[in-house]
N, C-alpha and C positions, 0 to 999 in steps of 0.2 A: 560500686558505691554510688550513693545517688550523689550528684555533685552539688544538685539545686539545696539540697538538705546542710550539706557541710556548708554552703554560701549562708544557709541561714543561722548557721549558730555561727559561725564566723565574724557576722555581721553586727554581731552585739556582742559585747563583752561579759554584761549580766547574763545572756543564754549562757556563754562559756562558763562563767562561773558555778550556776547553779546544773550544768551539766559535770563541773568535774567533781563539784564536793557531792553526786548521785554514787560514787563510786563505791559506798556504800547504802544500802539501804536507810533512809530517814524521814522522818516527820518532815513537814516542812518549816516549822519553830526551829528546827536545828540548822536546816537549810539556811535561815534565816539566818538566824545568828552565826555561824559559819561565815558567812558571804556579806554579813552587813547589809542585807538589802529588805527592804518592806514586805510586812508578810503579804501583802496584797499584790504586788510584785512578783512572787515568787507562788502565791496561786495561780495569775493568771500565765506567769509563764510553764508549770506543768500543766495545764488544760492544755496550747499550745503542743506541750513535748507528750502528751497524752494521744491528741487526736495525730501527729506524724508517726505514733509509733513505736516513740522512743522513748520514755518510760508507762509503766502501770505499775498500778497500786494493789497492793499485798492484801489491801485490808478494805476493801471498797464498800462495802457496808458502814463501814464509821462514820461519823457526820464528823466528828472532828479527832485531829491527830494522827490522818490516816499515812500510812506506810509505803513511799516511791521507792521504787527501787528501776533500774535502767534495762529496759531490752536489750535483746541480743543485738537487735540493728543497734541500739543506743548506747552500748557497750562499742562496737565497731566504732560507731562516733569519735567517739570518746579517745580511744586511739588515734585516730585519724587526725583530731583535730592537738594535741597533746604536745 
């Protein structure tokens, strides 16, 4: 397990969060609302969890309402950090 990677979501609480309500597949509107956090917030933190690895998106053609769901390393995360 990369440890730099658990340091980073460790690090913030908002990562934590919108890493543990991934454990299903969601819009990021639901993310939002789940977690109470800014949708702007919670885009730029999947771009983030996008380029490490740890989630992609189901439906990447959409401009909007598109579908995160958590990789496999982002699933281990997700354990890890739990």
């Amino acid at each position: 397990m990369d440890w730099n990677l658990i340091s980073f979501i460790k690090r913030s609480e908002q990562r934590q969060m919108i890493l543990k309500s991934l454990e299903n597949p969601k819009i990021p509107k639901e993310i939002s609302k789940q977690t109470k956090l800014a949708p702007s917030h919670i885009s730029r933190t999947l771009k983030e969890f996008m380029s490490k690895d740890i989630v992609k998106s189901l439906t990447p053609k959409q401009k909007i309402g598109r579908i995160y769901k958590l990789t496999e390393k982002g699933e281990k995360l997700l354990k890890r950090i739990a």
